[in-house]
N, C-alpha and C positions, 0 to 999 in steps of 0.2 A: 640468630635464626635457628630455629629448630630442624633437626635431619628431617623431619618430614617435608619443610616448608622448602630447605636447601632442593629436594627430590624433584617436590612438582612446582618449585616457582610460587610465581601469581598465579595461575591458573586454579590453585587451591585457594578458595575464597565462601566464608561462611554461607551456610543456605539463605540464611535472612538479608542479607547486605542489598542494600537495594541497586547497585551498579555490576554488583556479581550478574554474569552471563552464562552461569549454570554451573560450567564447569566437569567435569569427567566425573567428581566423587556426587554431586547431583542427578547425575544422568544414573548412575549407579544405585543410586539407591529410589531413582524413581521419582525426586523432586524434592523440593523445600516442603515442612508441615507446615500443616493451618487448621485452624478452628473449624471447620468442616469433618474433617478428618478425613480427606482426598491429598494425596502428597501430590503439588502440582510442579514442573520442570518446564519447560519451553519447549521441551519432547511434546509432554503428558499433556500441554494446552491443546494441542491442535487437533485433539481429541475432542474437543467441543466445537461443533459445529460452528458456532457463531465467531470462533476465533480463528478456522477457519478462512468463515467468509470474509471476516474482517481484514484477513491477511491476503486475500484474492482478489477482492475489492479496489486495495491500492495496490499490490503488485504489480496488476495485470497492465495499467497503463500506465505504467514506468516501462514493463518491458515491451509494450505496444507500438509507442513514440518512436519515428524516423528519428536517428541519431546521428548525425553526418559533421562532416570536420570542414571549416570556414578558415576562409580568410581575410582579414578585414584590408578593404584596399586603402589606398593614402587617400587620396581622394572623400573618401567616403562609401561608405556599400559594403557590399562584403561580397565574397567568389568561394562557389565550392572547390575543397582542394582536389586534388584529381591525385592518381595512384603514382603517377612520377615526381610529383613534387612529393608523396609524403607516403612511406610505405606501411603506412596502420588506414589509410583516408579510407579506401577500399572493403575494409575487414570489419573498422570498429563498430556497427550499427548492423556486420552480416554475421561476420563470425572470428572473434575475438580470439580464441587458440581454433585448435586443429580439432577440439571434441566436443566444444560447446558452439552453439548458437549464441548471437548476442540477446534474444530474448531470453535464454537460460541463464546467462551469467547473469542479468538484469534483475530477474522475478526471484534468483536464488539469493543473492547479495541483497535485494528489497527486503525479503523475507526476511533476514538473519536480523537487520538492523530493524521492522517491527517485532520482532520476537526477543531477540538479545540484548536492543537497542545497539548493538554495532554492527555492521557487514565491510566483512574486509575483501579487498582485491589485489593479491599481486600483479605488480606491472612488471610484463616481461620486455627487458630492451636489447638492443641490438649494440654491435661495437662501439656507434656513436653516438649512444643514450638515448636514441629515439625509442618512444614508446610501441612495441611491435606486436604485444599478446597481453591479454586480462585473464586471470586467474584466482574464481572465491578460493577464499581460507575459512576455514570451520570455525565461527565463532565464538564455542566452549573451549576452543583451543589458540585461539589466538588474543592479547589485550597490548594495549599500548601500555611502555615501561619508562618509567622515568627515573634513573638512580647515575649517581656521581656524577650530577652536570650532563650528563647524555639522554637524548629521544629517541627511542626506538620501536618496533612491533617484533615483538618474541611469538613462536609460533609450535608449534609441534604435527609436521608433518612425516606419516612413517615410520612415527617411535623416533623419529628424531628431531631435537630443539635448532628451530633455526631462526638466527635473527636478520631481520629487513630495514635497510634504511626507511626513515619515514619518510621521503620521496616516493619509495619505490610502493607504495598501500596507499590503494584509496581507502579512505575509512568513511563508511554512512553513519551519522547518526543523528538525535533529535535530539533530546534534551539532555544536559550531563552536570554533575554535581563539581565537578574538577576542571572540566574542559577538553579530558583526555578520552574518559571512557563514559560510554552512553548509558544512560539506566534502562534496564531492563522493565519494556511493559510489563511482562507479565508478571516479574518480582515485584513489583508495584501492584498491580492487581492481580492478586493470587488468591486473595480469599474470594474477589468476589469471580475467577478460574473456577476454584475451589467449589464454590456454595454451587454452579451450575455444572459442573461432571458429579457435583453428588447427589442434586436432583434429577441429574439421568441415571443414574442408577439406582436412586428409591423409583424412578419410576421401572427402571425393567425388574426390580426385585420384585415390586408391587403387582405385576402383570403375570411377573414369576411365580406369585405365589396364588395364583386364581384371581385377581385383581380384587383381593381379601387382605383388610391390616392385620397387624398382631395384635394376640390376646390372649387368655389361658383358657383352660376346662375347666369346669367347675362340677362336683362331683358331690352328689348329694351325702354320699358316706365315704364310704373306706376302701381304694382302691385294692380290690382281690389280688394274690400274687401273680393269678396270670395275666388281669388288665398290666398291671405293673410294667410284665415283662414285656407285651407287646406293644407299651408306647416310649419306653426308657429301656436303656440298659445300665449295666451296675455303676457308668460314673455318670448316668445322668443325661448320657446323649440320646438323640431321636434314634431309633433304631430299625432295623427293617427285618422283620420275622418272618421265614422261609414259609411256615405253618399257617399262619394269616397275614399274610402280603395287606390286604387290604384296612386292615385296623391299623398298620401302622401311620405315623403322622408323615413324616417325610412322601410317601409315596400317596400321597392321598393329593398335595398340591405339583403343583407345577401346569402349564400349558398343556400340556395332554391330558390332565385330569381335569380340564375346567368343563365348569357345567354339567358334570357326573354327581352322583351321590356319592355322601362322604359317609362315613360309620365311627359313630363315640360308643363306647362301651359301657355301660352300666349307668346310663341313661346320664350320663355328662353331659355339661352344655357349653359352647364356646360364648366366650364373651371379650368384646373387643376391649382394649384398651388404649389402645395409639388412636389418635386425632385422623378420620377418612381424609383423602388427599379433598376434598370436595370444600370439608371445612379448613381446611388448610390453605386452602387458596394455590394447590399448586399449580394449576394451569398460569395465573395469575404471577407467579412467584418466577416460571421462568421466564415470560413473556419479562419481566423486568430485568432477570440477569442478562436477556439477548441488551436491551437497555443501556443495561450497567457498561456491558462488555465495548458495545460501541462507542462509548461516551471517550472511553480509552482510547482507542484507535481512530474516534473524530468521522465514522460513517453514517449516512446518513440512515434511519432504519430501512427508508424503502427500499434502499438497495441489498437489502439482507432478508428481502421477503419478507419484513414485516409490516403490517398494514393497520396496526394496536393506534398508532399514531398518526396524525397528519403532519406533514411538513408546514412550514414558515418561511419556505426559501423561496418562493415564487408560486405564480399558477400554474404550474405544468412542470412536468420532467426535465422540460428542454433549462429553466431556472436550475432546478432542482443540482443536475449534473453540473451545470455550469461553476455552482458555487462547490460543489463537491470536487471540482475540478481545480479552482484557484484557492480554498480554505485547506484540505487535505492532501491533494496532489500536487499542487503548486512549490509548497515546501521542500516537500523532496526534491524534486527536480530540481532546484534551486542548490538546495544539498548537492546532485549529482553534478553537476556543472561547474560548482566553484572546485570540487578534490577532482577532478578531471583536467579541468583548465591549469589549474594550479599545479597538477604536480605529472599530466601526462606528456608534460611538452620541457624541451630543453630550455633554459634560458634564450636561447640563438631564438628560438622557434616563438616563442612569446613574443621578445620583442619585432620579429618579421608579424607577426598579428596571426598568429595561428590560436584556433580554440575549437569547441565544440557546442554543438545544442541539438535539447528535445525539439523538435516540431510539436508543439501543443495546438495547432490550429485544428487540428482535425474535432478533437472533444470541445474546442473553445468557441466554436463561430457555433451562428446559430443554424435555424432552417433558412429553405430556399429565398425564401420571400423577405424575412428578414435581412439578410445577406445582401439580398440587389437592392433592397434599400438603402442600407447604410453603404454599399458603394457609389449608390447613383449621387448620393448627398456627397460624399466627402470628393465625388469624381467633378462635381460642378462646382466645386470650390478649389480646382486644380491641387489637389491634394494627391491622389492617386492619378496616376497614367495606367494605361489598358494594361499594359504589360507586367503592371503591379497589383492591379485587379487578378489578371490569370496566375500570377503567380502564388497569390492567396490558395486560390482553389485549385492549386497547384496542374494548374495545364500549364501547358506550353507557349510560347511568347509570342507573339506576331511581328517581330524583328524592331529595327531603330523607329520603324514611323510610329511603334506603341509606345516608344519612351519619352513620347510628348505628353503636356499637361495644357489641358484646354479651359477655359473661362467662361461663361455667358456673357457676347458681347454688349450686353442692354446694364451691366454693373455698374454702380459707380460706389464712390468712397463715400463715409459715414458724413465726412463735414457736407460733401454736395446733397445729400442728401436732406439733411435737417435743414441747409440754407441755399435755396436754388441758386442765391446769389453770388453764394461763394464764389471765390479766383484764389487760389494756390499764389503764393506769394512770388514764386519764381516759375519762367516757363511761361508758354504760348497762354492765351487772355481765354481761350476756349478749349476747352475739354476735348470737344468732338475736332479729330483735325478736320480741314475743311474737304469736300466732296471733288473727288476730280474731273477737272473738265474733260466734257466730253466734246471728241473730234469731231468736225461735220463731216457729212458721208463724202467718199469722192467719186465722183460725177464721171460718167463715160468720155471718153475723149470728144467724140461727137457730139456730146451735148455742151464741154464746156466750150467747142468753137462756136 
């Protein structure tokens, strides 16, 4: 291994490698190249809008979702844990160390792993290994290592290399060529990164320059020594003449000069030679990198202001979210829940049924109407009890008499149905038990003498 690689580890990892997460010497020099000719980094992306939104979009309800710590009883059911049985039950869904919120550890760790494709968390423990505090690690600075038979996550916090059991890091990720380290969106899509921070800037150049392409002069003869001097100087550059400010070319465009008269000297004429953005289809061009860019992070466009296209997810928004909800956010969460369960509880604490979970009902149920529909259906098929109902919509329980489940008494089974004449092979000859006798009234004393 070479001194340089001895120096920085793994963390030195070529620009192009499609699992590299940027890294320090990427950050340094601004990004990986690409045929655009915009150097993009995982910094430099979030500089386009749509990547962004794209990263805000799922963020936000990851770090949205009630996150509360269960316990699964013997029985069946589960109970939330309370702050004396488990000293994180309290924190992990308010506030995970002393400086972050858990919506901040959430949307910053979401963020690393769309961006990096990894987001790491140290887990802070207590004497007896219970998990008691969560802590992001900087994902250009941290990768999981795998050398001499051993697994670990190496880190550099502070100018100093530190290494973590892999117990003690959750690690986010999605898709991964190894199994160890996530690919990076954006080293994956970096040209087409690339193609749309370079059409934001042909367009502010464009607007830069009078909202006028390039082209030359054309000059019916021989430029005179002093046009010369006042549109070049001796290597060639645009120059700007103290003595006629206004002949020269530099100070003739820009946004303070639009819509002014310009001056050519000795009856020169500009003539374009770049392609207008008009016929270039730029408007059109980014409307597809917003496109291109979602396609990567799996967002819907309406959710990114754009309205170029119609959905296919349903009629209405209430569709639209729903599936944007279990197609793109569902994963994740799934993600979060398995390196949580798996590595924030002790052995002891697993097998007692200790874990965690998103509450997704809030994005998942529909409208009002919808909702007391499919409860009133699943409620008449003793499916849900009342108590299970409020608990959905998350009220409050109406004690032991809601944890009944009721039936329509008018039901019967599929066979009495198709054959009134059915009889159940074993048990009473009639269905309905028989009606109870009723008592005759009793009579006043003095009437029955």
């Amino acid at each position: 291994m070479s001194l340089f690689a001895n120096m920085f580890g793994p963390l030195y990892q070529p620009a192009g490698t499609l699992s590299s997460p940027g890294g320090w010497l990427m950050r340094a020099i601004g990004g990986g190249k690409t045929s655009a000719g915009v150097p993009v980094s995982e910094y430099t992306a979030m500089r386009l809008p749509v990547v962004y939104a794209c990263v805000n979009r799922i963020s936000n309800p990851i770090a949205w979702f009630p996150l509360k710590m269960y316990r699964a009883k013997p029985g069946g059911g589960k109970e939330v844990v309370t702050p004396g049985q488990h000293p994180f039950a309290a924190r992990i869904g308010v506030r995970p160390n002393d400086l972050m919120s858990s919506r901040t550890v959430r949307k910053t760790a979401q963020a690393h792993a769309l961006l990096w494709g990894n987001g790491y968390i140290e887990i802070e423990r207590n004497g007896r290994g219970q998990g008691v505090g969560l802590y992001p690690l900087q994902p250009d600075r941290t990768r999981p290592v795998k050398e001499d038979g051993e697994f670990f996550f190496r880190s550099t916090i502070d100018g100093r290399n530190v290494r973590f059991d892999p117990n003690d890091v959750i690690h986010i990720m999605d898709q991964s060529q190894d199994g160890y380290w996530g690919i990076s969106q954006i080293a994956m899509a970096r040209e087409a990164v690339s193609m749309g921070l370079a059409m934001e800037m042909f367009g502010a150049k464009f607007f830069a320059n009078d909202a006028k392409s390039g082209g030359f002069l054309l000059h019916p003869g021989k430029l005179s020594p002093t046009a010369k001097q006042n549109i070049t100087g001796k290597d060639g550059e645009t120059k700007r003449n103290p003595d006629n400010p206004a002949a020269a070319l530099d100070v003739q465009g820009g946004l303070d000069n639009a819509h002014r008269v310009k001056v050519l000297e000795e009856g020169m004429k500009f003539v374009t030679t770049t392609i207008p953005p008009e016929d270039a289809q730029f408007l059109g061009s980014r409307e597809f990198q917003i496109a291109e860019i979602a396609r990567i992070f799996d967002v819907p466009l309406v959710l990114l202001q754009s309205h170029e296209k119609t959905t296919s997810w349903g009629s209405g928004i209430e569709q639209l979210m729903i599936g944007f909800i279990r197609q793109t956010v569902g994963p994740w969460v799934d993600a979060w829940e398995q390196e949580l369960n798996w590595k924030l509880f002790t052995e002891e604490e697993k097998a007692q049924g200790y874990y965690v979970k998103f509450n997704m009902n809030a994005l998942l149920r529909g409208d009002m109407a919808s909702r007391a529909d499919f409860y009133q259906k699943v409620f008449a098929v003793g499916g849900f009890s009342p108590n299970k109902i409020l608990e959905l919509e998350d009220e409050d329980g109406i004690g032991d008499i809601g944890d009944h489940h009721f039936v329509p008494a008018n039901f019967v089974t599929l066979d009495k149905a198709t054959d009134p004449e059915y009889q159940p092979a074993s048990g009473p000859q009639n269905d309905n038990p028989p009606a109870p006798k009723r008592m005759a009234p009793i009579q006043p004393a003095e009437e029955a003498a």
